[in-house]
C-alpha positions as CSV (number, residue, x, y, z in Angstrom):
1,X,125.9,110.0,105.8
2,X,123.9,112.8,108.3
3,X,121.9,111.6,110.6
4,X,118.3,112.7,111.8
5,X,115.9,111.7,114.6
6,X,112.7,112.5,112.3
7,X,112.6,112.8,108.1
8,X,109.5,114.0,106.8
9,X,108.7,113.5,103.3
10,X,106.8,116.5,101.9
11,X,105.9,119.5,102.7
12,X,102.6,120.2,101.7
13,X,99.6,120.2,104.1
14,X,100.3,116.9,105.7
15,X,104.2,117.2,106.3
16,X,103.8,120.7,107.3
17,X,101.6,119.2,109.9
18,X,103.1,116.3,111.2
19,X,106.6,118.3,111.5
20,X,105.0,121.5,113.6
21,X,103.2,118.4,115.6
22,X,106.5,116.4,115.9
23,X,108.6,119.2,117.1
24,X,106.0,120.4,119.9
25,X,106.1,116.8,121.0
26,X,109.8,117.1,122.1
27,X,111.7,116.5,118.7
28,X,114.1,119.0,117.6
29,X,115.9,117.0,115.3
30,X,113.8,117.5,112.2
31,X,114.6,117.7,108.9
32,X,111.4,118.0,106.1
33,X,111.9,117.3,102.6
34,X,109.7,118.8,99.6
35,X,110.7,118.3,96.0
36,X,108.9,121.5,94.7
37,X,110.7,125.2,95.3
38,X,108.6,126.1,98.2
39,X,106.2,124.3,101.1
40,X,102.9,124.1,100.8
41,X,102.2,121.6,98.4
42,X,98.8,121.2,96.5
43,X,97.1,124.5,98.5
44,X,99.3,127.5,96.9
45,X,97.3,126.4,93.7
46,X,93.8,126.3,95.1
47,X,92.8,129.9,95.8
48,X,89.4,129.2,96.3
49,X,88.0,129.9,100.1
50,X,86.8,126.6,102.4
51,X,89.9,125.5,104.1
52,X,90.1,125.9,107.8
53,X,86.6,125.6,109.5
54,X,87.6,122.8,111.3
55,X,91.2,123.4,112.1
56,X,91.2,127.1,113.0
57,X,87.4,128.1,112.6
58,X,87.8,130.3,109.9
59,X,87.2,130.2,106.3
60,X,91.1,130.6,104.5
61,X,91.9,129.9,100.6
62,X,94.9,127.0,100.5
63,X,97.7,129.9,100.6
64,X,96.4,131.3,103.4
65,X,96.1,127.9,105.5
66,X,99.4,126.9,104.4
67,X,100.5,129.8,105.6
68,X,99.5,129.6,109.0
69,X,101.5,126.1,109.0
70,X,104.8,127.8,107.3
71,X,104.5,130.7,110.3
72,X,104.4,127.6,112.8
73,X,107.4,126.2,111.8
74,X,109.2,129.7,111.5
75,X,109.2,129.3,115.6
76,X,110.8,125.9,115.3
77,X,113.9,124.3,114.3
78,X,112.6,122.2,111.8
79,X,115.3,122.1,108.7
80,X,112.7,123.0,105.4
81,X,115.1,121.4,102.6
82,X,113.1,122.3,99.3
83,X,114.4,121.4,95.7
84,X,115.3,118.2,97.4
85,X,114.1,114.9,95.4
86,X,113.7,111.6,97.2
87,X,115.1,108.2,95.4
88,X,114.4,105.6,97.9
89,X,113.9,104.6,101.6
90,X,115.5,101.7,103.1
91,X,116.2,100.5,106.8
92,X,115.6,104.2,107.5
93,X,118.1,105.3,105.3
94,X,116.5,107.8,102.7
95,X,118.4,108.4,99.4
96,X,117.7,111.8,97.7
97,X,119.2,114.5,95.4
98,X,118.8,118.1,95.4
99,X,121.2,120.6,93.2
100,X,122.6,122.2,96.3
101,X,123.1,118.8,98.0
102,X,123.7,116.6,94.8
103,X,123.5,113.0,96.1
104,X,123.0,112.1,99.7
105,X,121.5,109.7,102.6
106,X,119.8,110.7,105.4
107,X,119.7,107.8,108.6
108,X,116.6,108.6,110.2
109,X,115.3,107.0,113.7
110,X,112.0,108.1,112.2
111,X,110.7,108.6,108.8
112,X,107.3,110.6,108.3
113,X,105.8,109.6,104.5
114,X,103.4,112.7,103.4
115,X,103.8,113.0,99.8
116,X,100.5,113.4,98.5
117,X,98.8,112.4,95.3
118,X,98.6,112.8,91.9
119,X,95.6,112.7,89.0
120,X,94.9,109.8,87.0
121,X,95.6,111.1,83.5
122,X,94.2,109.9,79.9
123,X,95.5,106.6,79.8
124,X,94.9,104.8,82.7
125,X,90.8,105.8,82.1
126,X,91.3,104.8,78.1
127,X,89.4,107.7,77.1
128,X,89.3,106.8,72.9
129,X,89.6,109.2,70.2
130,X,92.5,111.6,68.9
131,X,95.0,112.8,71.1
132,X,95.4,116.3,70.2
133,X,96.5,118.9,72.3
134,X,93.5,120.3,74.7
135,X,93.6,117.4,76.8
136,X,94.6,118.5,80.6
137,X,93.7,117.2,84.4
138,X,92.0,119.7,85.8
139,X,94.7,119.9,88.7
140,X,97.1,120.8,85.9
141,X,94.5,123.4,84.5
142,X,94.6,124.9,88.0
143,X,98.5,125.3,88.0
144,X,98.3,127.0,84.9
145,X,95.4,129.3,85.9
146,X,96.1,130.2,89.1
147,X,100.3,130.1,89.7
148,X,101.2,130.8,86.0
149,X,98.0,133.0,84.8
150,X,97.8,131.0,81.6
151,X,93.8,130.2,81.1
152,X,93.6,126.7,78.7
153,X,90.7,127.1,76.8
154,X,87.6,128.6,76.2
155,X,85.0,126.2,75.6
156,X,85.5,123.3,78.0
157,X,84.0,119.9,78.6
158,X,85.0,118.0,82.3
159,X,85.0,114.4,82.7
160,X,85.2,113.6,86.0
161,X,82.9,115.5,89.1
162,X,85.9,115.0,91.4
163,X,86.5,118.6,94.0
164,X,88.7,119.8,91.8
165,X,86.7,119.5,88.2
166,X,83.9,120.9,90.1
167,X,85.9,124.0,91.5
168,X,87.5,124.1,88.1
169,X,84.0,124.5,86.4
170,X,83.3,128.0,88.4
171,X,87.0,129.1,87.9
172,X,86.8,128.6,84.5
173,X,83.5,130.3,84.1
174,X,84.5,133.7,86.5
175,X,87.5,134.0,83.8
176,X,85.2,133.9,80.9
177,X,85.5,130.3,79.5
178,X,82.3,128.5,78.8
179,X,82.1,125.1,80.7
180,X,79.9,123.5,78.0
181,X,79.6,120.0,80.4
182,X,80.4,118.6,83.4
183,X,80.0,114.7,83.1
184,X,80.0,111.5,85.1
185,X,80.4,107.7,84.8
186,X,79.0,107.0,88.1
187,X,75.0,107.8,88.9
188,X,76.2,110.3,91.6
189,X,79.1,112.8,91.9
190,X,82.4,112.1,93.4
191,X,82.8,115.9,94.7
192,X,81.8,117.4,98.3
193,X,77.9,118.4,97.6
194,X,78.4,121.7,98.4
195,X,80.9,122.1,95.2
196,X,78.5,120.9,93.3
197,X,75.7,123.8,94.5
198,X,78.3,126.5,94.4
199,X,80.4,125.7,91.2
200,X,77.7,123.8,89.5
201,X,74.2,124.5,89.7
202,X,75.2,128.3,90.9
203,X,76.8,128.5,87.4
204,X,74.0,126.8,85.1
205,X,76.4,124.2,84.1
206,X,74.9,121.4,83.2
207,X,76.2,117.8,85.4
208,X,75.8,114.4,83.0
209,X,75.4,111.5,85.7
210,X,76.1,108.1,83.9
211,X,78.0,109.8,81.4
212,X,81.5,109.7,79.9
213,X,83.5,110.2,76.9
214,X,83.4,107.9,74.4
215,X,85.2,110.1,71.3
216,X,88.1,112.6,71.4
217,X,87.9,115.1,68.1
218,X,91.2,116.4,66.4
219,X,94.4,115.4,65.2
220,X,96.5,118.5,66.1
221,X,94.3,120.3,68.2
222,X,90.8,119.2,70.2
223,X,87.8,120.5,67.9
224,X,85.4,118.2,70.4
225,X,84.0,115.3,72.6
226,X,81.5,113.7,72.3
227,X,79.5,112.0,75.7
228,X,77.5,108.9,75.8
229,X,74.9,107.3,78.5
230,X,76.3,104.3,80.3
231,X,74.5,101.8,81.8
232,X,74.5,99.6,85.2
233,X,77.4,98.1,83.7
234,X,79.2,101.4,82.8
235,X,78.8,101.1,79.1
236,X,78.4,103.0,76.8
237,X,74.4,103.1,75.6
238,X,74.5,103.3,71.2
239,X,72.3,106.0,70.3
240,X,72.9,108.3,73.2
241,X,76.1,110.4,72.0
242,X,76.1,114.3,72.7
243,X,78.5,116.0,70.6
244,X,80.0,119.6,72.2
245,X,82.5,121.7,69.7
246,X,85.0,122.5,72.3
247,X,89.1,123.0,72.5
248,X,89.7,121.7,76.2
249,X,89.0,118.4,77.7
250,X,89.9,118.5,81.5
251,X,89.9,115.3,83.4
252,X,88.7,115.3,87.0
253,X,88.9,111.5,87.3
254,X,90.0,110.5,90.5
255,X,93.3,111.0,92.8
256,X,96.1,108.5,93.4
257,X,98.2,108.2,96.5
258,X,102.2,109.1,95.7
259,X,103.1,105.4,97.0
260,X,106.4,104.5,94.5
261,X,108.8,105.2,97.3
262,X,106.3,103.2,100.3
263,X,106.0,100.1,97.7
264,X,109.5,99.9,96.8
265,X,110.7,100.0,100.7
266,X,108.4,96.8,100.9
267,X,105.8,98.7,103.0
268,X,102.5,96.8,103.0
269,X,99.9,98.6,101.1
270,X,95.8,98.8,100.7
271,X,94.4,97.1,97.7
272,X,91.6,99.5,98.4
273,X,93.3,102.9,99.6
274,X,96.3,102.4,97.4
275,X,98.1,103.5,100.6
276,X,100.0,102.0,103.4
277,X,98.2,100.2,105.9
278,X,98.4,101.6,108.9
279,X,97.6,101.1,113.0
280,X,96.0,103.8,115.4
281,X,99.3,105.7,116.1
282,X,99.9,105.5,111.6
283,X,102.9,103.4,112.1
284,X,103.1,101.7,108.7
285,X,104.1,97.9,108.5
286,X,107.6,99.1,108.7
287,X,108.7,99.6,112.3
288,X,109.7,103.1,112.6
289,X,108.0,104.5,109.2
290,X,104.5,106.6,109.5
291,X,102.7,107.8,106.8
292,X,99.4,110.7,107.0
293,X,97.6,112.6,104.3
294,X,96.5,111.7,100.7
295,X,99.7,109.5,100.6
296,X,98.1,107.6,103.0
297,X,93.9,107.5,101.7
298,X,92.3,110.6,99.5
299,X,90.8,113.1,101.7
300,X,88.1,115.3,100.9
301,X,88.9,118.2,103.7
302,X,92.8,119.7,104.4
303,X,91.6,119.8,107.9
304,X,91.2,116.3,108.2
305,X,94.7,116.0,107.2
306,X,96.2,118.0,109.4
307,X,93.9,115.9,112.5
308,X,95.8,113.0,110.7
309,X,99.4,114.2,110.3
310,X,99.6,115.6,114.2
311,X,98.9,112.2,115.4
312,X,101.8,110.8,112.9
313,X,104.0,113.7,113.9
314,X,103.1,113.2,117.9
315,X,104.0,108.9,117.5
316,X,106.7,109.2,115.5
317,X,108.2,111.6,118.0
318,X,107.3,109.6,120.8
319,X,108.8,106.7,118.7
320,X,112.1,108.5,118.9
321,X,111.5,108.8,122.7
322,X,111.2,105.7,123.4
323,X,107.5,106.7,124.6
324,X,105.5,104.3,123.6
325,X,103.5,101.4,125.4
326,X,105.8,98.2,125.5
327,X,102.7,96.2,125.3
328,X,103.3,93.8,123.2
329,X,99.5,92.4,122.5
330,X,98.2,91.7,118.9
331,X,96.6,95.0,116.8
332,X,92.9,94.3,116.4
333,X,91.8,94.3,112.8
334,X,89.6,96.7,111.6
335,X,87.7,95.2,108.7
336,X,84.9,97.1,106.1
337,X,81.3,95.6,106.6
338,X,77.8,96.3,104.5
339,X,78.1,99.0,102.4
340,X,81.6,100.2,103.4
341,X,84.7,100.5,101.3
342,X,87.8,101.1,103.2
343,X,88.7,102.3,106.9
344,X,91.6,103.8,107.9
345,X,93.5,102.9,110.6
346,X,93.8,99.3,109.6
347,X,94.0,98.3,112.8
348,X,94.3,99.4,116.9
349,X,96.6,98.4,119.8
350,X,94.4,99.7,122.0
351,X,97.1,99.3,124.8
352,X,98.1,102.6,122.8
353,X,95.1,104.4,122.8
354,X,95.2,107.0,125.3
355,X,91.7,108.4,125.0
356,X,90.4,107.4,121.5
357,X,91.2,106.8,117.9
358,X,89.4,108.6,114.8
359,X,88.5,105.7,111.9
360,X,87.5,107.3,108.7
361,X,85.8,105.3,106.4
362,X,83.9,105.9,102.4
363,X,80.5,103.8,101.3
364,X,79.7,102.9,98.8
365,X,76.4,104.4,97.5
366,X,74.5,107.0,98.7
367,X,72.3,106.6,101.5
368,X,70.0,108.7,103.6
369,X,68.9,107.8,107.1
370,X,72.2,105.7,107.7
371,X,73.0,104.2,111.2
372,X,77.3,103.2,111.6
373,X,77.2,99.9,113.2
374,X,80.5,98.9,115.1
375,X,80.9,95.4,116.1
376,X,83.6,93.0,117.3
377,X,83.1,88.9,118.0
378,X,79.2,89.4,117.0
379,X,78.3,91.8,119.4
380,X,77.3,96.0,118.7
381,X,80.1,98.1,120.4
382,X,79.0,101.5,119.1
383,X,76.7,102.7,116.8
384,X,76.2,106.3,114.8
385,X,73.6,107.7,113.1
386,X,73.8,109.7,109.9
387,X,71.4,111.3,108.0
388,X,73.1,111.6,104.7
389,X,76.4,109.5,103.2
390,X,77.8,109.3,99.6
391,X,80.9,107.8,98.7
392,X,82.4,111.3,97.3
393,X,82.6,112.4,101.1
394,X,84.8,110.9,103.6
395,X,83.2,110.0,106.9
396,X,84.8,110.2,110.8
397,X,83.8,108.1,113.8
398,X,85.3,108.8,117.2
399,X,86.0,104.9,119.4
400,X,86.3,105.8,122.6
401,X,89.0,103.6,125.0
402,X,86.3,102.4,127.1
403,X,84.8,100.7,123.6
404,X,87.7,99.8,122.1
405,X,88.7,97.7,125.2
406,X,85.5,95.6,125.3
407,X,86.7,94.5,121.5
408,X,87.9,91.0,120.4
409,X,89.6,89.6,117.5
410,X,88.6,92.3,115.4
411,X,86.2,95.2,114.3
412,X,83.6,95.6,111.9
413,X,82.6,99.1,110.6
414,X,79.0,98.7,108.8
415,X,76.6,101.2,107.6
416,X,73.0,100.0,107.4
417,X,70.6,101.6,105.1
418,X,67.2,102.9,106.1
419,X,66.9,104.5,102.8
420,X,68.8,104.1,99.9
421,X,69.2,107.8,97.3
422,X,68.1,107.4,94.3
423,X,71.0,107.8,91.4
């Protein structure tokens, strides 16, 4: 058995991240694991431009920002172990396999969880019909397209208005496939707005809101689809079908957080985030174990998970130092309020806030002229205003030490509406 101060597993945006961060925070000892042939994860597929802004004020496709994280750890010594699967994590012990290694354990001081997500396919949505071939997620589309220069179809229908359907839709059109349909369940999209002006309504593809697919055509090969309206209750209206001849079906329905490794090791998880739960420095429930990125909640920006995976990589080497405040007072809760669904952290020592903590938090609906209301024992700590929140875009507050400390038992993020969007 070899022994490490810090494991990191994944090396797409997030472990990338957390290991440059970890390593200028005084570990050496670092040792990143990625299951694919090369780093990068998710962004060498995404070619498309608007990554960056935030992180290094320039506009970069995925490879490019990748990149710039790859060249970082080039000047480190970080051990990039690729090809390298990983079984199981226990009592900081992780079991993986790899065809150079074969089987082997790694005792860690530290272990880093950034694996990622993955799409929700066909059959956790039930979409009915025939189950010919044609029937993709749009992430998988994207692979094809863009790493193996295979285009799917021509004539395309997308369920789902996710980021990547939506930025699917233009791909697919610039490589001369007709997106006959984009549709959606909900009564707003799920995707960044600005995807939907630039790959939608830039295009002339037509967006279905309270739509989904409520037939699948052909046996051996898809021949079409065929959309209904829902209603408040998200079904299907009789009388309402669309029928579109098509021979691809791509499903932008939603992402899942890569969690089978953080729920066998018995780490708590979200009900809501399908990730760990996790506290201001994203120390998971397992002492030692820290988790950033889409593993931890879906984000809609790569910059916000880099923000993320630095403050992982910076605690979990300060873990390894024996840096950290010995304060031993009780995390304040963080819990969701009117209109919000999740918030992650989960909770704040604030004897371990140095400055301030970043909560990032979804709603639930749509609402313009929004003002964030943070509270703790019945009395308004902070409060934000927004002029525009949907649930398809993530949303960052900054709480400040000096607010944090006047908190009590717990905090309550809210969003009251002044006006609600209409659908």
């Amino acid at each position: 058995m070899t022994k490490r101060d810090i494991v990191i597993i994944g090396a797409g945006p997030a472990g990338l991240a957390a290991a440059v961060a970890a390593y200028n925070a005084g570990v050496k000892d670092i040792l990143l694991l990625e299951r694919d042939r090369e780093a990068g994860g998710i962004l060498n597929q995404c070619i498309h431009n608007g990554f960056g802004l935030h992180r290094f004020g320039e506009e970069l496709s995925g490879p490019e920002y990748a990149g710039k994280y790859i060249d970082m750890l080039k000047d480190t010594s970080v051990t990039l172990q690729t090809g390298t699967t990983v079984l199981d994590i226990s009592n900081k012990i992780v079991s993986a396999v790899s065809e150079a290694n074969g089987f082997e354990q790694i005792e860690a001081k530290a272990i880093i969880l950034a694996m990622g997500c993955r799409e929700r396919n066909r059959g956790p949505i039930q979409v009915p019909g025939d189950r010919g071939r044609g029937v993709f997620t749009a992430g998988a589309a994207q692979r094809y397209l863009n790493i193996e220069g295979y285009l799917v179809g021509k004539r395309i229908v997308i369920l789902g208005s996710g980021d990547i359907g939506l930025i699917m839709a233009r791909r697919m059109t610039l490589e001369g496939a007709q997106v006959l349909a984009v549709s959606e369940i909900m009564p707003y999209t799920n995707g960044l707005s600005r995807n939907v002006a630039q790959c939608l309504d830039d295009f002339g593809i037509p967006l279905y809101l309270s739509h989904t697919v409520t037939n699948v055509i052909g046996k051996n090969a898809l021949e079409g689809v065929v959309l209904s309206q829902v209603d408040e209750n998200m079904k299907p209206i009789p009388g309402t079908e669309k029928h579109f001849d098509c021979d691809t079906l791509l499903l932008s329905v939603g992402l899942v957080p890569e969690n089978e490794l953080t729920r066998t090791a018995g780490i708590e998880l979200d009900p809501r985030t399908k990730g760990a739960t996790v506290g201001e420095d994203m120390q998971t429930s397992a002492e030692g174990v820290f988790a950033c990125g889409n593993v931890l909640h879906v984000h809609d920006l790569v910059d916000y998970v880099s923000a993320e995976s630095e403050r992982a990589g910076k605690n979990a080497a300060k873990y390894v130092l024996d840096a950290r405040s010995e304060d031993e007072s009780k995390p304040l809760p963080i819990t969701s309020g009117a209109n919000v669904s999740y918030t992650v952290p989960q909770r704040i020592n604030t004897a371990n806030v140095e400055k301030a903590v970043d909560v990032f938090f979804r709603v639930r609906k749509k609402i313009r002229s929004g003002e964030i209301a943070v509270e703790s024992n019945g009395e308004r700590i902070a409060t934000f205003k927004r002029e525009y929140l949907a649930p398809g875009e993530m949303e960052k507050i900054t709480l400040p030490k000096v607010l944090l400390d006047k908190a009590e038992g717990s905090i309550t993020v809210a969003v009251n509406e002044n006006e609600e969007v209409a659908p």
